[in-house]
KEVOKE-915702 format. One record per residue: x, y, z of N, C-alpha, C in turn. Coordinates in steps of 0.02 Angstrom, whole numbers, plus 50000, padded with zeros to 5 digits. Layout:
% KEVOKE-915702
XYZXYZXYZ ...
This chain:
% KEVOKE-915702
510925008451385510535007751323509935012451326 510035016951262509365021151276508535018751242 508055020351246507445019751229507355020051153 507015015151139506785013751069506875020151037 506275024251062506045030651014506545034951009 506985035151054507695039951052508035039450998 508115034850947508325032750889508175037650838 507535040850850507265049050808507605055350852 508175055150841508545059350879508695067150832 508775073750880508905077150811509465079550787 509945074150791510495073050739510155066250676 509825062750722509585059150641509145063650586 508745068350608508465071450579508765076950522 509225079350554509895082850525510105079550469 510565074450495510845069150441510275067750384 509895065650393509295061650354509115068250315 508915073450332508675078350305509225080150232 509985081250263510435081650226510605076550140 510315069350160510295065850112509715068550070 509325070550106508575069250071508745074650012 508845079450023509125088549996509355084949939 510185080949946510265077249909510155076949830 509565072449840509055068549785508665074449789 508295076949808507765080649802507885089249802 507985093749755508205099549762507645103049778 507075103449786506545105449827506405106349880 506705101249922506725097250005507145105050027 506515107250082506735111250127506845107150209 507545107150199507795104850287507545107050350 507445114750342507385117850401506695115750429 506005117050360505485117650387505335110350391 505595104250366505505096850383505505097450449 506265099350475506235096950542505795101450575 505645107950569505105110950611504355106050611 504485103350567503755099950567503555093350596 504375090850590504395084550646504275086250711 504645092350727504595093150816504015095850839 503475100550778502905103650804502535099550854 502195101950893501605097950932502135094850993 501665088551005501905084251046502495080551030 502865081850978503455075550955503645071051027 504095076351085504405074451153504055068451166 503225070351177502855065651222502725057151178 502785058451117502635052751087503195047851101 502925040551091503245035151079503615032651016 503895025051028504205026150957503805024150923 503375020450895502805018550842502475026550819 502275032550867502055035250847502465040450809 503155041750848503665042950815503755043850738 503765036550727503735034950676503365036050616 502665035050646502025038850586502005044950567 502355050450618502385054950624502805058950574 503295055050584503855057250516503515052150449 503325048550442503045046450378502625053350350 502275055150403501825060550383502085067450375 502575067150401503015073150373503175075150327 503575069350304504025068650242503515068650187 502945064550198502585068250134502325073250116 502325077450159502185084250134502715088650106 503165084650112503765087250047503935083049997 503575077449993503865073349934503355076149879 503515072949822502935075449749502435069349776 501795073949776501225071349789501005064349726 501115065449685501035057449634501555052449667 501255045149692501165042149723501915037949680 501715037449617502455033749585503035038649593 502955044649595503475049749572503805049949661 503365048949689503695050149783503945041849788 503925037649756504285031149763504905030549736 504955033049659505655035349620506245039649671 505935045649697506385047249767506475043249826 506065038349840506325034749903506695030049864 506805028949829507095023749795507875028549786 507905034749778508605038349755508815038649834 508415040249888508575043349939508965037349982 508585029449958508945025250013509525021749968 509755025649903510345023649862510815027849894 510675033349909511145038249949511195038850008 510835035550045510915032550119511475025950117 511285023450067511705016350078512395018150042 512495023849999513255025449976513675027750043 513105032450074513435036150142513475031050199 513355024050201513285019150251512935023050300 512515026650298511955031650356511595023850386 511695021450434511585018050501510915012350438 511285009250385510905003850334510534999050355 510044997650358509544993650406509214996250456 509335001150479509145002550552508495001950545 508255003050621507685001350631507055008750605 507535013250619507265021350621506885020950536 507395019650491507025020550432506335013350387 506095012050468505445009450425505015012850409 505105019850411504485025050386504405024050328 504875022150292504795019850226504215014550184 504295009550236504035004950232503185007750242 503235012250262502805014850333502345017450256 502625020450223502475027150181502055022950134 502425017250105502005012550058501355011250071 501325008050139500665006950156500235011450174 500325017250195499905022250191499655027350135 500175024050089499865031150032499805027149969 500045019649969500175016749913499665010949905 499335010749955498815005549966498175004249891 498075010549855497845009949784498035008749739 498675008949745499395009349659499595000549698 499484997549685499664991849680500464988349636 500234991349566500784987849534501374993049570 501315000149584501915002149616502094999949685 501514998349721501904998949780502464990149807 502034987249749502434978949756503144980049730 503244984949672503974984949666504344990949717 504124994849760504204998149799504534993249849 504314989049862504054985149952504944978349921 504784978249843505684975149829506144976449854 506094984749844506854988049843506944989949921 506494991949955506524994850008506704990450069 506274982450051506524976450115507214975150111 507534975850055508194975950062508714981150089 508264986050135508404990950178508434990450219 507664988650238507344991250314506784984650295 506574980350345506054975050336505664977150332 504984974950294504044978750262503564973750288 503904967550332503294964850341503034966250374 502814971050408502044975650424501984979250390 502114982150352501694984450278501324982250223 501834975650224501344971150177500524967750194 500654966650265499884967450268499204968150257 499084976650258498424975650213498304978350130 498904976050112499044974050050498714965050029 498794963650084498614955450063497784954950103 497764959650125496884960750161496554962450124 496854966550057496444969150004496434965649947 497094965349928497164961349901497204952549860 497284951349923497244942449935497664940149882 497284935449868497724930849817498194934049753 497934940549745498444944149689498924948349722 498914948349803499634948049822500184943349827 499524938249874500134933149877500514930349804 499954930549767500734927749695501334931249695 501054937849711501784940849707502294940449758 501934937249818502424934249859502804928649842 502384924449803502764919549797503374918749748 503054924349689503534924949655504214930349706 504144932449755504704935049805504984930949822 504724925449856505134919049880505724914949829 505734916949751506164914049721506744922249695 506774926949748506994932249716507754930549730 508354933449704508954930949729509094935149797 508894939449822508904944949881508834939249940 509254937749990508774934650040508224938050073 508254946650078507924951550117507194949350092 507214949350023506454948949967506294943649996 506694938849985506234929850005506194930650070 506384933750114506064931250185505244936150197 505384942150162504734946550159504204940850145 504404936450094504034933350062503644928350130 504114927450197503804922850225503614925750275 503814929150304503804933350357503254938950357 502734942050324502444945350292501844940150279 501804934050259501244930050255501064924950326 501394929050354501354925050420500434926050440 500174918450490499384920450476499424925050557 499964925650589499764926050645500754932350669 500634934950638501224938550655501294943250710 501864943750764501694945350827501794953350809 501164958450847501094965350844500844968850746 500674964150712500544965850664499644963250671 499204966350584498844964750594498774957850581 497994954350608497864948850596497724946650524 497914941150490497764940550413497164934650428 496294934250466496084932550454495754925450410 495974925450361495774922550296496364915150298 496954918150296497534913550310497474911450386 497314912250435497284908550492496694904750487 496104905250439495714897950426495944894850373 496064897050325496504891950284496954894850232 497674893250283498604893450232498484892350187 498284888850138498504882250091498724889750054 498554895850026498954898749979499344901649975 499664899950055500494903150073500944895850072 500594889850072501194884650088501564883550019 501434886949958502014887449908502574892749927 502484898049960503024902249981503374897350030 503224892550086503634888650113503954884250089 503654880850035504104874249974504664876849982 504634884549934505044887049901505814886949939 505504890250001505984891850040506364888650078 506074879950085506124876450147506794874950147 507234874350104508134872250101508344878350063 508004884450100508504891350071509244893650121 509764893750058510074896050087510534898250156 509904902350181509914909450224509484905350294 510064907050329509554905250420509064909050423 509324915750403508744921750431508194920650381 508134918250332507534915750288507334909350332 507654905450338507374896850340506904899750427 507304904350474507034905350540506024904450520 506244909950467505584914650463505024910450424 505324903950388504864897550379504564895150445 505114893550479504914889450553504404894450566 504484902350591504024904650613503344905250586 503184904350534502724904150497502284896550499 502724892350497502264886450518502054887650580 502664888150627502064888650697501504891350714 501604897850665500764902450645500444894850637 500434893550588499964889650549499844885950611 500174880550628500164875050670499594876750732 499524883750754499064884650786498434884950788 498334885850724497624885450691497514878950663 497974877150607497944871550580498684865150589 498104860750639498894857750659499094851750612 498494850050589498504843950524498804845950459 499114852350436499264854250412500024854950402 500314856750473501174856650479501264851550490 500824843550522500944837650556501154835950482 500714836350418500784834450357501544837250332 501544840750339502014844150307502764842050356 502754842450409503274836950442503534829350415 502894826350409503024821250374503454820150302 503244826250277503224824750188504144828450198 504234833650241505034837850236505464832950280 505194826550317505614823050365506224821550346 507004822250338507464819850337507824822550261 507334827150236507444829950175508284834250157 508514838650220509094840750226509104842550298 509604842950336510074844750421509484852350411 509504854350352508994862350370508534860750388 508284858250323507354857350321507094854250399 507604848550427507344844550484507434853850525 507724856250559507924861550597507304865750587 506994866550510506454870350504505694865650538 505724860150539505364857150562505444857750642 505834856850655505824855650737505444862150770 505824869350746505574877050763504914878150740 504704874550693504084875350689503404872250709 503584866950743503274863850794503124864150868 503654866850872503734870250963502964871650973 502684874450953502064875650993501604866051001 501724866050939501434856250944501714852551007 502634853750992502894850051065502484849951134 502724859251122502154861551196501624858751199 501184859051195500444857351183500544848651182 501174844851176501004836951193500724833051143 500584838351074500154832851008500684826350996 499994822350990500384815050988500734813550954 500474818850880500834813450802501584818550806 501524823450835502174823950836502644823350876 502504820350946502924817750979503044809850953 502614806550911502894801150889503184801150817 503244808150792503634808750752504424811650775 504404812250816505144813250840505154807050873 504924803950921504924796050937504944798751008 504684800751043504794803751104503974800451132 504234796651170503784792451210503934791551301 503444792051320503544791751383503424786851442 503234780551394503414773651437504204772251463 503914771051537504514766351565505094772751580 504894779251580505434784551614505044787851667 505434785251714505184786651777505434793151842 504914797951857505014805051882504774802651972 505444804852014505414803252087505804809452116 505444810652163505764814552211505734821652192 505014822152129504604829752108504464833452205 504834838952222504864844352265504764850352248 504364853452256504744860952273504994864552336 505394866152315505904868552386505644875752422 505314879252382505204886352408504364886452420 503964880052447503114881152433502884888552440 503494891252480503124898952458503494904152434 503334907252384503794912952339503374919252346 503944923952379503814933252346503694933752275 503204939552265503504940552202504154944452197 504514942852165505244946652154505804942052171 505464934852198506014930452201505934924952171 506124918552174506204914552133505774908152163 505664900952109505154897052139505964892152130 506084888652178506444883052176506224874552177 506584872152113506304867052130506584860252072 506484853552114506914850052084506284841852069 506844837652058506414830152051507274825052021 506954817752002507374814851983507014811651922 507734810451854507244807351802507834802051799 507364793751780507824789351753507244785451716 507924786451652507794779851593507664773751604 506954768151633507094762351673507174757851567 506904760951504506854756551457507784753151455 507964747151402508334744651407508684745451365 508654751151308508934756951259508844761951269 509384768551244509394775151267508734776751235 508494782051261507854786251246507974792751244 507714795951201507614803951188507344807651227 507394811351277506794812651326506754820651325 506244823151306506174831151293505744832551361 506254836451397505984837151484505564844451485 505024846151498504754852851500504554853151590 504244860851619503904860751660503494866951647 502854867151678502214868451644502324872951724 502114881851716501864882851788501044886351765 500874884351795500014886351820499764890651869 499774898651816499844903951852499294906151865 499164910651920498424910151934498344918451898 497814917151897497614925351842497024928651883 496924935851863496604938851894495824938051913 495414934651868494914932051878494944924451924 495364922351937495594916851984495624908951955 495574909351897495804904451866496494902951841 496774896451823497414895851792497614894651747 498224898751710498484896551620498764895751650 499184890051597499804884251583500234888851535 500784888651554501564890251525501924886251531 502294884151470502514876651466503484882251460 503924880951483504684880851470505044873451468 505364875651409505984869951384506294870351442 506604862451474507164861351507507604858451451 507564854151428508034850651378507774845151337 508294842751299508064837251235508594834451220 508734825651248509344823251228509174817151272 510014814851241509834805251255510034803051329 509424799251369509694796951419509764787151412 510394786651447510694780051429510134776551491 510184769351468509804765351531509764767351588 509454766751634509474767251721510054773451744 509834779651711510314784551703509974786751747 509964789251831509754792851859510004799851867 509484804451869509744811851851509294815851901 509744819151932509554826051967509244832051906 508884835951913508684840251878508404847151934 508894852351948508454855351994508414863151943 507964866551959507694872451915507664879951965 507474884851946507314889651970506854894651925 506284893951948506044901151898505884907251924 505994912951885505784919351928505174919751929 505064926751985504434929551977504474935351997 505234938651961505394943751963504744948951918 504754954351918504124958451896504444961051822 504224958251777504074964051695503644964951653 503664968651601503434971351572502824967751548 502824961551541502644956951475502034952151527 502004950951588501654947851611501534952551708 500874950551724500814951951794500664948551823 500814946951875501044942251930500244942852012 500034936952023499424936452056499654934252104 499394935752176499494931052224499014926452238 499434920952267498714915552308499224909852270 498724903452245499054896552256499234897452162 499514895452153499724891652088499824885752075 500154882352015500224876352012500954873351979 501314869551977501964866951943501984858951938 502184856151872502144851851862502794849751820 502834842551805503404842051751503134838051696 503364839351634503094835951562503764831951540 503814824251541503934821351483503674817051429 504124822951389504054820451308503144819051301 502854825751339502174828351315501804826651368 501864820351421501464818551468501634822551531 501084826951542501194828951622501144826151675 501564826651722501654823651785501224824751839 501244826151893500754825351954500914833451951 500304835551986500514845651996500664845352056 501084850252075501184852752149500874860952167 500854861852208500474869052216501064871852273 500824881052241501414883252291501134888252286 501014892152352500984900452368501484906352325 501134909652293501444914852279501074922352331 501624926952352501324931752394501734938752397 501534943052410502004950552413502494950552466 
């Protein structure tokens, strides 16, 4: 599998150039692509990649801001006749283009940001559209959320997210949703998984800031449809984690009378690059089955020498009376991208159904 940015390859440039000619009898191919590769193209990444050709291409599109939208609008009709790689990830420059040049034309760039999510996704474009805009975007989100497109209605949710990962922050909505939770009504028994996902994810935004807010809104969607509950559950996960009460007693997950013996870890001391082993026993002592949502929490030590909590799902399901259960685990501490790894003591524990257990401590070392 090759590297993100490799995706700006120059046969895509070729191809793409070829459509563009197309629609546009002006569009010089040759000097486009000279202008993509000038400079540093090689050394860049793919995000920058990316801006890069946004900024290209407009120096061949017609500089009026509606009149260069009318062509992206012909250009990705003739991408999608030629099935030229439809969705891909490569042509969010598009998306890209709106927000950088369209950020004043308003009424164009909202019907722009229609046609185009049904391409290539805009929710990072929509952004500081709703930073500038505010509330006379979001209507128009909301009126997205009832569009027949699923692509449109998930923009609609996905895009108002208060807390969207690698996009910017929307501020205003992470102190107070209330004028995105009509785009969730709308949506909450849509259809489309890949819409209903992008509800769940959006509450959990919320839920982090405002947890009285999704707890409410749990309540009021409880049992409403097999979806809506599914959108509830994903959008709580961070609540689960975190052990909040009203929603572990809204799933009914209580932790009287289940009893954790024979918490070990088998490896007290782990390389990094190998694994932490480790087990315990759980039994149901109540005198009806119980729901028991099993987590374990490790307590990693960080570079200033203190410890965060990382909570991982083990499971969620019914244990019958005096059901004694082995449970043994393994986690890595293999090395990537996404986290770095400390030596010295750490911590591991087990959570049911929100209550943490006794910690154990274990050496981590090179």
């Amino acid at each position: 599998m090759g590297l993100i940015k490799d995706i700006y390859s120059v046969s895509f440039y070729e191809n793409f150039s070829q459509v563009v000619s197309e629609v546009l009898p002006s569009f010089n191919k040759q000097k486009f692509i000279e202008a993509i590769y000038e400079g540093d193209f090689t050394q860049k990444e793919w995000k920058d990649r990316m801006k890069h050709t946004t900024i290209a291409l407009h120096q061949f599109m017609p500089q009026n801001f509606p009149e260069a939208v009318a062509v992206i609008d012909k250009i990705i009709k003739n991408l999608k006749s030629k099935s030229f790689t439809d969705g891909n990830l490569a042509f969010i420059f598009f998306a890209d283009y709106i927000e950088i040049y369209g950020l004043d034309d308003f009424k164009t760039s909202v019907k722009a940001f229609v046609f185009i999510t049904q391409f290539i996704s805009c929710e990072f474009a929509v952004r500081p559209f709703i930073l500038k805009y505010k509330e006379k975007m979001i209507d128009e989100m909301i009126k997205w959320s009832l569009h027949e497109n699923h692509h449109v209605r998930r923009l609609a949710s996905e895009g108002s997210r208060p807390r969207l990962p690698w996009a910017m922050a929307i501020p205003f909505l992470k102190k107070d949703p209330s004028s995105i939770l009509p785009i969730l009504e709308n949506l909450k028994n849509d259809s489309s998984e890949y819409v209903r996902r992008s509800v769940a994810n959006n509450l959990n935004d919320i839920a982090k800031d405002n947890p009285q807010i999704v707890l409410e809104i749990a309540s009021r969607w409880k049992g409403h449809t097999k979806e809506t509950d599914g959108i509830i559950k994903h959008g709580c996960r961070t609540l689960l984690k975190q052990g909040h009460p009203e929603i572990l007693s809204h799933y009914g997950l209580e932790s009287t009378n289940i009893e954790l013996s024979s918490f070990e870890i088998k490896t007290p001391t782990v390389k990094i690059g190998e694994y932490l082993q480790f087990h315990f026993y759980l039994n149901n002592k109540n005198k009806e089955p119980k729901t028991i949502r099993l987590e374990y929490a490790v307590h990693y030590k960080k570079a200033k020498g203190h410890l965060a909590k990382k909570v991982f799902k083990i499971s969620e399901k019914i244990y019958h009376p005096n059901q004694l259960t082995k449970i043994e685990r393994n986690q890595s501490f293999k090395i990537i991208t996404t986290r770095v790894f400390h030596t010295g003591i750490h911590q591991l524990s087990i959570i049911i159904n929100g209550t943490e257990s006794e910690v154990l401590e274990f050496e981590l070392t090179n």
